[in-house]
N, C-alpha and C positions, 0 to 999 in steps of 0.2 A: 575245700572238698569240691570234686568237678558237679556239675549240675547238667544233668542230663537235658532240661529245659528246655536247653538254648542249643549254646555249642560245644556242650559237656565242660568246657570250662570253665573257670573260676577268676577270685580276683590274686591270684598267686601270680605274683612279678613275672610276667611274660614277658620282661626285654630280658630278664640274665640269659648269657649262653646256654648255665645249665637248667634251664626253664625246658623242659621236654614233654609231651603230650601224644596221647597215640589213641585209637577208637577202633575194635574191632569187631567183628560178627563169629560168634564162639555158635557153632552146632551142637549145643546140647541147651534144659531149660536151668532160666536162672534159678530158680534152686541149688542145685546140681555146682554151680558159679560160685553161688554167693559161701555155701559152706565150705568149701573149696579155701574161699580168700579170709572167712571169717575165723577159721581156726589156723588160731596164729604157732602154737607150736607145730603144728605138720608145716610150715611153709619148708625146711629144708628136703621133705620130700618131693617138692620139684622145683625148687628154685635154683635145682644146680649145686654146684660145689662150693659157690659166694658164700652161702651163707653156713657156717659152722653152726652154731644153735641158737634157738629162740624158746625164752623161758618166760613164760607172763609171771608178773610177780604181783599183780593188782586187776582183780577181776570185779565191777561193781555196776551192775545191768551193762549198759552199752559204751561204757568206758573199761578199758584196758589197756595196761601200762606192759610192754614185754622188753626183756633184755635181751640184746641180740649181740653176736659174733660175728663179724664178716668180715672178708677182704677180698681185693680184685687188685691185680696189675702188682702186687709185692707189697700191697698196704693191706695194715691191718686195721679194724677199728673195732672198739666196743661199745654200746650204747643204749640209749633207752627209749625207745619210743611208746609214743600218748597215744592211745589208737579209739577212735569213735566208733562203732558197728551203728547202723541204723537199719533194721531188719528189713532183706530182701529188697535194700536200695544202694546203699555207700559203706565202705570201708574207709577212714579217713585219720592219715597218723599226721605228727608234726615230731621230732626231735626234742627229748624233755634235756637228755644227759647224752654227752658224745665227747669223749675225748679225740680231736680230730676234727672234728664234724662242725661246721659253722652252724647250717643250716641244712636241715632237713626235711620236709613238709610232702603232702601231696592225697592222694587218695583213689579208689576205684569208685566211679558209677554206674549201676545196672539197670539197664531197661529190657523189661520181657519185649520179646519180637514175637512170638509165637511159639505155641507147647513148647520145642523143643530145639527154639534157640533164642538167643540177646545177645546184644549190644553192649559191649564194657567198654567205657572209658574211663583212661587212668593218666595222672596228670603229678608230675614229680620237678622238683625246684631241689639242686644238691650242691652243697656249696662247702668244701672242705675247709678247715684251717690252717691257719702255718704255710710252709712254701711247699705247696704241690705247685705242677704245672698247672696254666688254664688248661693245655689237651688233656692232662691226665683226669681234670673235673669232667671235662665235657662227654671222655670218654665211661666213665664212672656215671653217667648220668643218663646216657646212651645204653650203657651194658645193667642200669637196673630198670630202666623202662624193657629193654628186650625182654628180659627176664618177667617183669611183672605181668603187661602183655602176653609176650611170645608163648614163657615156657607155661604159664596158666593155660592157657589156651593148649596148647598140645597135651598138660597132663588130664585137663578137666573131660576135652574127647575120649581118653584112653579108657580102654577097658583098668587097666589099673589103677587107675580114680575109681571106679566104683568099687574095687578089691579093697583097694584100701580105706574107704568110709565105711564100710559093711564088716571088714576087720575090726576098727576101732568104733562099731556102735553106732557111727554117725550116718545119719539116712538124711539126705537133703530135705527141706521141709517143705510140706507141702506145696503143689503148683498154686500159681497165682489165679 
């Protein structure tokens, strides 16, 4: 799990190629962030077209286990990951079941900056099985940091982040 601490990261193998790392300044408050990443079936609502679906199938305080669909570049995979929630700090999964999938691990860190922005660092280690190319790992590991980054960040800004929490019930939780 990355650790805001220091230098957001962790002790996750930083020499693999697909060891990827990214830290950005998101304009709205973590709140607003953190529910955003903590609810894991809405992730296909901005993760893009990777990810097909995500079904938690073990919910027990701040452990959850979800099954996901996904695929990028003509591969498909399905899988399960172990995901940690730590309120209004860390989101943090590792790869339990992956047909495909060697290795899976990684996590988001949140730090409030002010009312109404923070700081997320997210930190992902992706290592396929069987004979893929290394580019095709490197780039699969490249294209889910963008995503977990990138597209968080543009949907969490969006007016239709707030439509859609306010649709489904969910009102970020209280400022820090």
């Amino acid at each position: 799990m990355p650790n805001a601490g220091g230098d957001g990261m962790t002790s996750l193998e930083r020499t693999s190629k697909n060891y990827k790392m990214n830290t950005m300044e998101f304009e709205c408050g973590l709140p607003q962030v953190f529910t955003v990443a903590s609810q894991l079936n809405n992730y296909p609502d901005w993760c893009g077209t990777g990810i097909k679906s995500v079904t938690e199938r073990v919910r027990k305080g701040d452990y959850v286990e979800a099954v996901y669909q996904a695929g990028a570049f003509g591969y498909m995979f399905d899988f399960v990951l172990a995901f940690t929630i730590e309120n209004m700090e860390s989101v943090s999964f590792k790869c339990l079941e992956g047909g495909g999938i060697k290795r899976l691990e990684g996590g988001y860190q949140f730090v409030q900056k002010g009312a109404d922005k923070c700081r997320v660092y997210f930190e992902v280690c992706a290592e396929l099985g069987g004979f893929i190319p290394g580019f095709v790992q490197e780039s699969i590991a490249n294209l889910i940091l963008g995503i977990a980054v990138g597209e968080l960040k543009k949907y969490v800004e969006s007016d239709r982040c707030l439509e859609d929490l306010e649709r489904r019930g969910l009102t970020p939780l209280p400022g820090l």
